[in-house]
N, C-alpha and C positions, 0 to 999 in steps of 0.2 A: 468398503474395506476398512478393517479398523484404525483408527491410527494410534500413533503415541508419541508425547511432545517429550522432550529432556529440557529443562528449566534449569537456568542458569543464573546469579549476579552478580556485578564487580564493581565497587564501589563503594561506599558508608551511606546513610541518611542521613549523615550531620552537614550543617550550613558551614561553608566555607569562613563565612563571616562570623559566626561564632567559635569557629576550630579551625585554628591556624592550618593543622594534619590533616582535615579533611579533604577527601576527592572533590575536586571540581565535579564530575559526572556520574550519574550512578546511572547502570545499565542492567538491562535485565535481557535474553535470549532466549528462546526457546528453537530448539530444531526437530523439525515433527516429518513423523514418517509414515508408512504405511509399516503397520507390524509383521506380516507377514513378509518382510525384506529387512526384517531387522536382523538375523543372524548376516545373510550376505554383506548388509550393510556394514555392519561391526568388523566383519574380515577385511571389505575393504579399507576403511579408516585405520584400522593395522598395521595393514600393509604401505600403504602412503605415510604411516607420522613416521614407519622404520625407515623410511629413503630419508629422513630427517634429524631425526633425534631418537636415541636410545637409552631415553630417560621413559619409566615406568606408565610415569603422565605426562602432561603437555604443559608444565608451570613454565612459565613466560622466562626463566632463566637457563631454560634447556635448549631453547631457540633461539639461534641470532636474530636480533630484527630483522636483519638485511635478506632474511630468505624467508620473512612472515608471509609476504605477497605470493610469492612461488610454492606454499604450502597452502593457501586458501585458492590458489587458481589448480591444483592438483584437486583440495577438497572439490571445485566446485562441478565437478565431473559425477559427485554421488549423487545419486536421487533422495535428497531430502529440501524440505520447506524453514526458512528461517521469517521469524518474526521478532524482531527486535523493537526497545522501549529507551530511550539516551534522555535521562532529563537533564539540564543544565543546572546547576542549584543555585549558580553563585546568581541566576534571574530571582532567586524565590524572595522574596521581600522578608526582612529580618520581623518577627512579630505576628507574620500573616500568621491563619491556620497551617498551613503548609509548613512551617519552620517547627511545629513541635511532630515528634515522629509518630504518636499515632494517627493522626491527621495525615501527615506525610503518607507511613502504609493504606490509610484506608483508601484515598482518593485513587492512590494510583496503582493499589489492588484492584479495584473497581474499572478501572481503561485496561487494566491486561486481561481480569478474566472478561468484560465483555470485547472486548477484541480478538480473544482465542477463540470462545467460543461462536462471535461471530462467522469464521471461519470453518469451523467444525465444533457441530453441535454435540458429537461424541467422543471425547477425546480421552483419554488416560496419561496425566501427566506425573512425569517421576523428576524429583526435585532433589537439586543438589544440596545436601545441608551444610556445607560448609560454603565460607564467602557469603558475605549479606544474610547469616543464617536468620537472623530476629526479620529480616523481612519475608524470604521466604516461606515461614514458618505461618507468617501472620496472610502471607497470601493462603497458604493450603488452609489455614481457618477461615476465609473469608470466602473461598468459592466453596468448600464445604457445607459451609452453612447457607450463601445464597443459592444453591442449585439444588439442597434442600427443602430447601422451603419455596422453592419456585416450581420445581419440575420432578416431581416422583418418580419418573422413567426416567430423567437423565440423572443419574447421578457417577459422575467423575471420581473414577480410579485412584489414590494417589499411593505412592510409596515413596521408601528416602533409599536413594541408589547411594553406595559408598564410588567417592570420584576415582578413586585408584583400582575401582574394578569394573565401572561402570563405563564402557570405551562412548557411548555416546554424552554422554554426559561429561563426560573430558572436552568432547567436542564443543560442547555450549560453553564449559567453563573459557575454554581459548577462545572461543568468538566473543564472548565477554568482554575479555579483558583487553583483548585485541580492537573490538569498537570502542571499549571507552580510553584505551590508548593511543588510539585515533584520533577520535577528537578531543581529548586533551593535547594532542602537539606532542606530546613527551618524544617522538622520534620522528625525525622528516622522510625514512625511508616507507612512510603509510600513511596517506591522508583518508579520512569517512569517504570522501570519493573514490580512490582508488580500490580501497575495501568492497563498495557497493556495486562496484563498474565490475570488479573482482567475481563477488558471487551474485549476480543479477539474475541467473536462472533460478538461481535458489531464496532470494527472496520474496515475500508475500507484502512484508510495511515492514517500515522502521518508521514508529510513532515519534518526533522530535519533541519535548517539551521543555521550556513555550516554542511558539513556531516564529521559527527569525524571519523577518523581513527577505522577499525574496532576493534584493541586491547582494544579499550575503552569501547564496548558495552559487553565485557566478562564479564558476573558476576557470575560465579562460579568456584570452584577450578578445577572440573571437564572437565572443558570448557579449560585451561593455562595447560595442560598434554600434551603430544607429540604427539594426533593426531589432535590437530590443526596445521596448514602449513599456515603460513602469508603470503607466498608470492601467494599460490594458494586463498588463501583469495580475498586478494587484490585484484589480476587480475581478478576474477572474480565477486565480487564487482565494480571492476571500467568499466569493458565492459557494464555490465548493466544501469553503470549511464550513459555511453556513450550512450549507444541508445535510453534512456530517452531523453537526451538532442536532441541529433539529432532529435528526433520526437515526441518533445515536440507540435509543431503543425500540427500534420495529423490529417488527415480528414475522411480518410479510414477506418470501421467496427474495420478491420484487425490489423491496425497499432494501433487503438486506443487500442484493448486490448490487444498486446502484452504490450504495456507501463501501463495499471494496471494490468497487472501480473505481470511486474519487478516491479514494485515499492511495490505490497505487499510482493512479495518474497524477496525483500531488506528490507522491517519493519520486518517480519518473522526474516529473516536472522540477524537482528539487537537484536532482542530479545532471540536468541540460533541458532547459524550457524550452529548444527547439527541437527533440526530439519525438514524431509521432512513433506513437503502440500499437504493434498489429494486434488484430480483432484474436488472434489466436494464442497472442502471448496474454492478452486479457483475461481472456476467459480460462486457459490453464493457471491464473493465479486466481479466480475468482469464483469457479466452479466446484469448491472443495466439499460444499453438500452434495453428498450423492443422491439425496432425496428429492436437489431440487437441480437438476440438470437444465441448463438455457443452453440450447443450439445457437447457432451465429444468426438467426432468423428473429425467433424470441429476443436474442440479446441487444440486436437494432433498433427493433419496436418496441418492446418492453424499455430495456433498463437506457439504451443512450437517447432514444426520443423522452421518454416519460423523465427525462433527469434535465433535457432542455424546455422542455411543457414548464419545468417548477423553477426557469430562471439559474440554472447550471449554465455558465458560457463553455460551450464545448466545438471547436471544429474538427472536421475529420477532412480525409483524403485519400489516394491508394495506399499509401502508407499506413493510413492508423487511425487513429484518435489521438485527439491533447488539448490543454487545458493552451489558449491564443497568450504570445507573448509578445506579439509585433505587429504590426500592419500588416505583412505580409500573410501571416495566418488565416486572417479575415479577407482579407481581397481573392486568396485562394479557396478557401469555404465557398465566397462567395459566388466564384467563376465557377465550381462545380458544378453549384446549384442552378445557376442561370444554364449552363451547356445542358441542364435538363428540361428545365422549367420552361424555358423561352420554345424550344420547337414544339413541344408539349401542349404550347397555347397555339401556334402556330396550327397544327394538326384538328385542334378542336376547331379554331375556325373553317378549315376547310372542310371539313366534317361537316358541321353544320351547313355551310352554302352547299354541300353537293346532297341534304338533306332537305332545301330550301328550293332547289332544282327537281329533286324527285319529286316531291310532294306539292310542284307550282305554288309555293310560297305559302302552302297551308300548315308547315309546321316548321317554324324559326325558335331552336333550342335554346338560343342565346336569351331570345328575347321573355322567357319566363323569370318570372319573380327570384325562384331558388336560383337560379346560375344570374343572378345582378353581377356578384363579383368576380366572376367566369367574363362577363359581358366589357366589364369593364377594364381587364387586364388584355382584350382582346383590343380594345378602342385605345390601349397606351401603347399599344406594341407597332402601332402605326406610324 
């Protein structure tokens, strides 16, 4: 089915530290749907901003804060996909490349279009021109030309929706400004966590750039107790970004969705590191090519064994999957695997001796070359 994203952003490109008036945050949103539920869609979102405001559009001075939370958990009831991009600027080093803007748009042109397209290889995005126009502007130039000249079949839709008639696209503008009013602090009735806990169905990634240290994303007492382990944190946080990076551009079914499984298991993991993801919330945010569909069969073998084959620390459970934050992760992994593994060896040996009985001792399976380490997990189990 076709889709179509609405593209949004709220903030400036300028260094805080060079511009006193600049945004600490600049965000960018897109909220992508299937097109043929786009007129339903648009009545709904109508319908819900009029329980609220009876301004035209959704400009942040139409809305009390205090009822933003009660209007994104009304939204979160629509079937649409968000993917969101929050960079931090006041991290960006004064001088770096990053600190002059077209350096700025290009780098991080380049993580949104391969990040949407990640997601969906055919997409039609309509962009809001106003708010952050010179960036938007320089993003429609930049996937333009690279999907051009990469892919002569795929080439990506664009057009400029006006905000005051375009109801989806109002929607990205208030999610915008709403995440990066979030994490700027500017009101305590909405924190980035509360926002994300808010529309969890509906999100895909929210890319953080740079990525804070995981001690930073704790926001509960319960969370800073002793069975979080930093350093099992960390390491298994940072393998994951490692193999992000590394395969950042593959091309393969495979590899593409090992890399949106980590990256939702690292927003997850970002929002409570003890929480495991079932196999079904996974694969509804991960399955968005229709060309290359993984059943829950494929997606065991394939993507979460072939992602611990390449040094990804991942355990699973009845629960889910998740990226290990405690001892307790690991010792539970652990005991899974043994309540299988252990009578599994148990059964081969008997197997064996009651093959050793039939055949009056002329065929002992253990004792061949290829089953040594068969042979031998049977001699420790003793």
């Amino acid at each position: 089915m076709e889709k179509i994203g609405f593209i949004s952003a709220s903030g400036d490109s300028y260094l805080p530290k060079e511009n006193e008036s600049a945004s600490p945050y600049f965000v960018v949103v897109a909220a992508i749907l299937d097109r043929a539920h786009l007129a339903k869609v648009e009545q709904q979102i109508t319908t819900i901003k009029s329980s609220y405001t009876h301004s035209p559009t959704w400009y942040q001075k139409a809305l009390p804060h205090s009822l933003r939370l009660d209007l994104l958990a009304s939204l979160s009831l629509i079937p649409f996909n968000l993917y969101g991009m929050v960079i931090d600027k006041r991290n960006i080093a004064e001088g770096s490349g990053l600190s002059y803007q077209d350096s700025f748009f290009k780098y991080f042109n380049n993580l949104l279009d391969t990040d949407l397209y990640r997601y969906y290889p055919v997409l039609e995005l309509v962009s809001n021109p106003y708010g952050s126009k010179d960036f938007m502007k320089s993003f429609i130039q930049y996937v333009k030309h690279r999907h051009l000249q990469t892919d002569m079949f795929r080439k990506p839709s664009f057009r400029f929706g006006h905000t005051a008639s375009e109801t989806l696209l109002q929607l990205s503008s208030f999610l915008a400004n709403t995440l990066r009013e979030a994490y700027e602090a500017k009101h305590l009735s909405f924190t980035p966590y509360q926002v994300a806990e808010t529309l969890q169905r509906q999100i895909l990634h929210i890319r953080e750039f740079p990525e804070l240290p995981l001690k930073a994303y704790l926001h509960s007492p319960e969370e800073k107790t002793q069975r979080f382990h930093q350093n099992i944190a960390n390491f298994s946080r940072n393998m994951a970004l490692r193999f992000i990076e590394e395969h950042q551009a593959a091309t393969d079914p495979t590899t593409i969705l090992q890399v949106k499984t980590l990256n939702y298991l690292l927003y997850r993991f970002r929002l409570n590191p003890f929480d495991y993801i079932y196999t079904d919330e996974l694969l509804r945010r991960v399955n968005s090519d229709k060309e290359h569909i993984f059943s829950k069969q494929m997606f065991r073998s394939e993507v979460i064994s072939g992602l611990r084959d390449k040094n990804v620390l991942l355990v699973s459970g009845q629960s889910g999957y998740k990226l290990p934050a405690c001892e307790q992760d690991l010792f539970s992994f652990f005991n899974r695997y043994n309540q299988i593994i252990q009578p599994m060896i148990h059964r081969l040996e008997k197997c064996n001796l009651l093959v050793k009985i039939a055949t009056q001792n002329e065929l002992d399976l253990l004792a061949t070359e290829a089953y040594e380490t068969l042979r031998e997990m049977v001699a420790v189990t003793h």
